[in-house]
C-alpha positions as CSV (number, residue, x, y, z in Angstrom):
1,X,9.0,-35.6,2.1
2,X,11.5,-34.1,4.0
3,X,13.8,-31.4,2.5
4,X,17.1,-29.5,3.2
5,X,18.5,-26.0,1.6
6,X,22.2,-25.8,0.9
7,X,24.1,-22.3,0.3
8,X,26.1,-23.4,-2.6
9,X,28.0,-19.9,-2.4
10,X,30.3,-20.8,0.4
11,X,31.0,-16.4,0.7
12,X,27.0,-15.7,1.5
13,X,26.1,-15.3,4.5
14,X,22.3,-15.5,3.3
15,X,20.0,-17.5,5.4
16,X,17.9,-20.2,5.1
17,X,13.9,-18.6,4.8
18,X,13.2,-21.6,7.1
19,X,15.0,-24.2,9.9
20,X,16.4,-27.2,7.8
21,X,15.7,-30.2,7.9
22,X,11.6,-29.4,7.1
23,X,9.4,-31.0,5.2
24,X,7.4,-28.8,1.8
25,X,3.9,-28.5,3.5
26,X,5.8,-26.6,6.6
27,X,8.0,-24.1,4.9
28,X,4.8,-23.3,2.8
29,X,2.5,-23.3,5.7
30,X,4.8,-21.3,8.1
31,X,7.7,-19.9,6.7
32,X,7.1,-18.7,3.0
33,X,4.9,-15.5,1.7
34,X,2.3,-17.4,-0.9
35,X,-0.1,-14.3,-0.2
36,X,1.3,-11.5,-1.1
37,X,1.6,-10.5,-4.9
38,X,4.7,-11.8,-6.3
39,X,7.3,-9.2,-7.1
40,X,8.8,-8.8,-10.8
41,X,12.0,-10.6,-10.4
42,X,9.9,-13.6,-9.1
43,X,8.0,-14.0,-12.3
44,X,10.9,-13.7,-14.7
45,X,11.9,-16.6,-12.9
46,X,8.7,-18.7,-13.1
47,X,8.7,-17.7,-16.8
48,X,10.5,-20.5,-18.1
49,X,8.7,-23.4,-16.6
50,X,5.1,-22.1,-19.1
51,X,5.0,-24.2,-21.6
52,X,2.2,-21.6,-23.5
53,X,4.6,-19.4,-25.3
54,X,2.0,-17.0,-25.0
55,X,1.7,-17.2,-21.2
56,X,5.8,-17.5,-21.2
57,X,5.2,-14.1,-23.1
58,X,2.9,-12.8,-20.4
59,X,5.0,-13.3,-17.9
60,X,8.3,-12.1,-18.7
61,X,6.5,-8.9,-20.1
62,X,5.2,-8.3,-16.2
63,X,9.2,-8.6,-15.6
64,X,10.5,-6.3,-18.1
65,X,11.3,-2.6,-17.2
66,X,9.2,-1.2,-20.2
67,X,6.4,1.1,-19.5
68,X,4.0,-1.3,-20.9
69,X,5.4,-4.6,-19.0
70,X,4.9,-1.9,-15.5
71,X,1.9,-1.2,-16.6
72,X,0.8,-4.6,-16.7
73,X,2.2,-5.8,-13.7
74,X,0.7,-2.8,-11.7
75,X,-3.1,-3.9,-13.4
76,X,-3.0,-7.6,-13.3
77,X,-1.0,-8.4,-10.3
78,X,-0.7,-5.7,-8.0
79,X,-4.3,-4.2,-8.3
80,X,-5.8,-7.4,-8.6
81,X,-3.9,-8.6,-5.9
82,X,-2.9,-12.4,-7.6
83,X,-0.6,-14.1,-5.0
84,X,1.5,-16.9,-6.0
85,X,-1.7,-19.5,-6.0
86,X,-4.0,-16.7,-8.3
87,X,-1.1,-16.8,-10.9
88,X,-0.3,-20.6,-11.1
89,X,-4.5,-20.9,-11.2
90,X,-4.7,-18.1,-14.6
91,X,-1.7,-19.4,-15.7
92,X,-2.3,-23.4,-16.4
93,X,0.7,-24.4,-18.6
94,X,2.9,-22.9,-15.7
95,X,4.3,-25.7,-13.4
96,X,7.6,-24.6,-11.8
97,X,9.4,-27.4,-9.5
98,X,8.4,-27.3,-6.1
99,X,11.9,-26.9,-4.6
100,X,12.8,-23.6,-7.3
101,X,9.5,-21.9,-6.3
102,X,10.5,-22.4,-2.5
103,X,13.9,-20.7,-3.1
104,X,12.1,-17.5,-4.6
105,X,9.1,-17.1,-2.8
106,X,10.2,-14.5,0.3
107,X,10.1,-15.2,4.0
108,X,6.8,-14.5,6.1
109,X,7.2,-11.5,7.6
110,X,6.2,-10.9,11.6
111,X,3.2,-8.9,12.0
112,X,3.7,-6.5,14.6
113,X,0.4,-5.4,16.9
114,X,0.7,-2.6,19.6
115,X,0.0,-4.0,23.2
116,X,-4.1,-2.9,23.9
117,X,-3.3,-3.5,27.9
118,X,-1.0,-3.2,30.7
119,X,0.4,-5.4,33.2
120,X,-0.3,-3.4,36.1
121,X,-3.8,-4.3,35.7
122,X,-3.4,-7.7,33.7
123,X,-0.3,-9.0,34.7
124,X,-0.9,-12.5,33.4
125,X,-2.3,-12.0,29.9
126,X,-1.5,-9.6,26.5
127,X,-4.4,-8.0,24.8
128,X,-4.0,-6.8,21.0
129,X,-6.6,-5.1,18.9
130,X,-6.3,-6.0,15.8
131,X,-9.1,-6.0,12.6
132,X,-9.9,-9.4,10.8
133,X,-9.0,-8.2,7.1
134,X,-11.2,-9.6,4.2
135,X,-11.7,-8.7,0.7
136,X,-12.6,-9.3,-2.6
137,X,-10.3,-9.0,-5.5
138,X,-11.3,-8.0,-8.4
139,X,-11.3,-11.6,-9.8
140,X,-13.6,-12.5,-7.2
141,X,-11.4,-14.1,-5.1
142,X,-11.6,-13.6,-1.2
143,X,-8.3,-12.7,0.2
144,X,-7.8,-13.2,3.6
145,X,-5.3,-11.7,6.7
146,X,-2.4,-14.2,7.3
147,X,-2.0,-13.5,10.8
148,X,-5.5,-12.3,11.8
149,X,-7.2,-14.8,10.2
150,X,-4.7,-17.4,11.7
151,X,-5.5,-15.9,15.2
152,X,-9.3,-15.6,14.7
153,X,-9.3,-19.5,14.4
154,X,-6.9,-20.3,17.3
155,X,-8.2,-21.1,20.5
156,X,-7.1,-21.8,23.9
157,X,-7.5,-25.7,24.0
158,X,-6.4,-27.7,20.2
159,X,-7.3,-30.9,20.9
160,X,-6.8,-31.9,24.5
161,X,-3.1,-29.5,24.7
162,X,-2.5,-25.5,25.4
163,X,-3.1,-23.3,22.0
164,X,0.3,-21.7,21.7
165,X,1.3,-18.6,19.6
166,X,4.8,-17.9,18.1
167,X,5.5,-14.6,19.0
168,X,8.2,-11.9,20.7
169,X,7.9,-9.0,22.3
170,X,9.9,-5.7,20.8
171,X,11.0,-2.9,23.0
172,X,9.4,0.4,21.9
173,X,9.8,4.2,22.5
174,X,6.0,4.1,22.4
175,X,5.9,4.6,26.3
176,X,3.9,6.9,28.9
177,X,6.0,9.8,30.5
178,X,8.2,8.9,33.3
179,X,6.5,11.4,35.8
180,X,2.7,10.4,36.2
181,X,1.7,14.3,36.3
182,X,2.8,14.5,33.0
183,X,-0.6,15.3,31.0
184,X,-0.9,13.2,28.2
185,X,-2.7,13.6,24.8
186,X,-3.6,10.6,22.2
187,X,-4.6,10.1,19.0
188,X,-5.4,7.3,17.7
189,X,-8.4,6.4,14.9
190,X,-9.3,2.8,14.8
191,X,-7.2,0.5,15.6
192,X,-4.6,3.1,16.3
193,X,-6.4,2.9,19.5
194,X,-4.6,-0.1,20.8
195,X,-1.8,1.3,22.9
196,X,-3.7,3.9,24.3
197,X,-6.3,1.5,26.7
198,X,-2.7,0.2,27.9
199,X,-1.8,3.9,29.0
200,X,-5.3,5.1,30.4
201,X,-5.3,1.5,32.2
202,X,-2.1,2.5,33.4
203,X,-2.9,6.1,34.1
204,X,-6.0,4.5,36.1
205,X,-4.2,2.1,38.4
206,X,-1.8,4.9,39.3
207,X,-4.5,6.9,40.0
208,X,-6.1,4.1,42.5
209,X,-2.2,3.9,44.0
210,X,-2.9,7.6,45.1
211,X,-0.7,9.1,42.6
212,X,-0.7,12.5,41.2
213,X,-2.0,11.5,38.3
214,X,-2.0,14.5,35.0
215,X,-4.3,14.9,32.4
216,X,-5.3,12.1,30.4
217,X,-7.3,13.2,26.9
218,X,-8.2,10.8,23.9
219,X,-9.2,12.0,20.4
220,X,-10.5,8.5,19.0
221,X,-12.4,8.4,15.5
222,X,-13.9,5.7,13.5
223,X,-16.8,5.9,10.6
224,X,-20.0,4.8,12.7
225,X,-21.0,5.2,16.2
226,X,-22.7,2.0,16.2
227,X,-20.5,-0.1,13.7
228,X,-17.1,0.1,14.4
229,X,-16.5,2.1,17.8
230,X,-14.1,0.1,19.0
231,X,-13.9,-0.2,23.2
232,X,-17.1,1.8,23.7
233,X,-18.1,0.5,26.6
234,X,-15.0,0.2,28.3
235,X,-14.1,3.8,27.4
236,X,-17.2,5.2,29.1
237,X,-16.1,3.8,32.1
238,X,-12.8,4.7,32.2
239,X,-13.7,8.0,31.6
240,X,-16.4,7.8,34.6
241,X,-13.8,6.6,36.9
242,X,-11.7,9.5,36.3
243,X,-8.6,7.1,35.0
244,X,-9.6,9.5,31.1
245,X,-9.3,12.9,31.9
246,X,-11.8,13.9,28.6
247,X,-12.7,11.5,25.5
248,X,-13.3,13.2,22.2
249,X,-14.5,11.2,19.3
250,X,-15.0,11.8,15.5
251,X,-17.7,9.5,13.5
252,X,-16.8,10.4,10.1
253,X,-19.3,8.8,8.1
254,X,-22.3,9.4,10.6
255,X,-23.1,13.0,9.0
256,X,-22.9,14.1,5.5
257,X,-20.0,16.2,6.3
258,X,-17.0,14.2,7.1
259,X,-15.5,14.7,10.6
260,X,-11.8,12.9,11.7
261,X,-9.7,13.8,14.8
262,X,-7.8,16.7,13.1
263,X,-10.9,18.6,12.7
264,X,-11.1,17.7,16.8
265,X,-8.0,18.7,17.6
266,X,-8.2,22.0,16.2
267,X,-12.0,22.5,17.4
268,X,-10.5,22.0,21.0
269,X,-7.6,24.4,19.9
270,X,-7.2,26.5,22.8
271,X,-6.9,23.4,25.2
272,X,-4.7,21.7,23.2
273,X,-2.2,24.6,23.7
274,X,-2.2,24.9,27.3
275,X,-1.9,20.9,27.6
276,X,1.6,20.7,25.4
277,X,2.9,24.3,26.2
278,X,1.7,25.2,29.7
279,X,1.5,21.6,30.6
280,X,4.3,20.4,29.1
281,X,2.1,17.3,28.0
282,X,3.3,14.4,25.9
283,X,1.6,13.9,22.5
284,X,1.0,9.8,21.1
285,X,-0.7,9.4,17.6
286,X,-1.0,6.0,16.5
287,X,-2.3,5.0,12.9
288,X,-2.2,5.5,9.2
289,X,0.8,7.4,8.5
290,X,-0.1,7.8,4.8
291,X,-3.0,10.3,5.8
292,X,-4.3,10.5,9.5
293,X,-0.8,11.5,11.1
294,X,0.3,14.0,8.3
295,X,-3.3,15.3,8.6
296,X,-2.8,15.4,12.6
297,X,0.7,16.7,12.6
298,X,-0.4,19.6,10.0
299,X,-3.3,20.3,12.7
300,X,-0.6,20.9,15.4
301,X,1.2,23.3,13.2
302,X,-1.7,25.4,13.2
303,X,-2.7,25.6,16.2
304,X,1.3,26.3,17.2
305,X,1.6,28.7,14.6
306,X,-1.8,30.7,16.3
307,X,-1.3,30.1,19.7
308,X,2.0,30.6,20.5
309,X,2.4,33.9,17.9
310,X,4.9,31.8,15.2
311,X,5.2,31.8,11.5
312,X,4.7,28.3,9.7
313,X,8.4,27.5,10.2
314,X,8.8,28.3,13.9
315,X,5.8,26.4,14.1
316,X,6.9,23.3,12.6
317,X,10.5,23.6,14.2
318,X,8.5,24.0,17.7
319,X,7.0,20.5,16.6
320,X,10.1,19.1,15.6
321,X,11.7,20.0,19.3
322,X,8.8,18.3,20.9
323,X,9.5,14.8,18.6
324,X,13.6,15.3,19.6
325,X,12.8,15.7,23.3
326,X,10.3,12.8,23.5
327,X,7.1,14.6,23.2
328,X,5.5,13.7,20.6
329,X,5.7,10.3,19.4
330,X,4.5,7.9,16.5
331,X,3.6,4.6,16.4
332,X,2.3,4.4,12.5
333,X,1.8,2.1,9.4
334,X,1.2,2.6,6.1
């Protein structure tokens, strides 16, 4: 069946969540957000078409701005993560009409990866690093990664024609210092390690061009050395090469004590100075910004605060100038 969206306020300049004309299966297949846990407004929609008065109930309590109707949102939607499917599936006197559950379910979003190579090296191809997320909710439901799993599946011949991939490319601060001398220190657990092989790639192919190439120093964790070290091999030969200056990597779940890269950072304290104040080095952390880059920015503090003589404040100020000049930036997600 083929469908069409009309704006029925002629003032809105709202658009369409997908091109029109389409057809149902499309816009739900590509366009709309059916994995994500519904938000509250949502559900006081989808309220009216339960026929239970009890699950009717249930629903527009989730809705409702009472501490109880929260609560219950945050327990059996959020934290059990029910997308739209879990909740039509627990819900069986709930059947809302295709075309009103279309208009509230949100666009798909664009997931955004970091570039994992450069195209001085690779000039033809883009890599991304990127992990395949799977997990079970606590109604034993496996819940899957829209866009990884969707990529995981892909491949480079779909019967007999080219596999293509929707995509754009966004311009981003995120870049290596203008002047190759420039020393250059990285941090980046996980897959926060994706950018990074683009610059030491980089760094390395200006170093074959005979360029005066600066310092190039990577502090890369992950939990185990032999589970989840992501570009082992490949690092160990940059690093023989000479294109990584010095590779320092935290396992945090390989001893009882746990280790991560701000425990690094300030174990290597003293060279971490010279490199961003004698050097005048560039600083990169990409990650969690919930924990890892508080954790790493609160490191740098410290060792500011010791090295260069300063109270906490000139300390954090000193970091602040480095993020307004361009020296230390973030590429994080929560």
């Amino acid at each position: 069946m083929v469908i069409s969206l009309n704006n029925l306020d002629e003032e809105s300049n709202k658009k369409h969540p997908f091109p029109c004309p389409t057809t149902y299966r499309t816009a739900l297949t590509y366009y709309l957000d059916i994995t994500n846990p519904p938000r509250t407004n949502v559900l006081y929609e989808l309220a009216q078409y339960a026929t239970d008065a009890t699950q009717q109930e249930h629903l527009r309590k989730m809705a409702s701005s009472h501490t109880e109707g929260k609560s219950l949102y945050l327990s059996w939607v959020v934290e059990a993560r029910r997308n739209i499917l879990a909740i039509l599936q627990d819900t069986p006197s709930l059947r809302p009409p295709i075309d009103h559950l279309c208009e509230l379910l949100p666009r798909l979003q664009a997931r955004y990866y970091s570039i994992a190579s450069t195209s001085k090296v690779q000039p033809n191809s883009i890599h991304i690093c990127a992990v395949l997320v799977e997990y079970k909710t606590k109604t034993d439901r496996i819940n899957k990664g829209v866009a990884t799993s969707w990529l995981k599946n892909k491949q480079p011949n779909e019967n007999g024609h080219k596999s293509t991939v929707p995509m754009y490319v966004r311009k981003s601060q995120f870049r290596l210092p203008f002047k190759p001398s420039t020393p250059v220190l990285m941090i980046g657990p996980g897959t926060g390690i994706a950018p990074f092989m683009g610059f030491i790639q980089e760094r390395g192919w200006l170093k074959q061009q005979g360029k005066d190439v600066g310092e190039t120093v990577l502090y890369y964790g992950c939990r185990h050395e032999n589970e989840d070290y992501l570009y082992k091999e490949e690092l160990a030969k940059l690093l023989k090469e000479g294109a990584l200056t010095q590779l320092n990597v935290a396992f945090s779940r390989d001893q009882p004590q746990k280790i991560y890269v701000q425990h690094l950072l300030k174990k290597n304290k003293e060279n971490v100075w010279k490199l961003i104040h004698e050097g005048n080095g560039h600083i990169y952390v990409c990650g969690d910004a919930r924990n890892m880059a508080r954790d790493v920015q609160n490191a740098f503090y410290e060792i500011v605060a010791e090295y260069g003589k300063m109270n906490q404040q000139q300390a954090v100020d000193y970091v602040k100038k480095l993020m307004t000049k361009g020296r230390y930036s973030l590429d994080v997600w929560s």
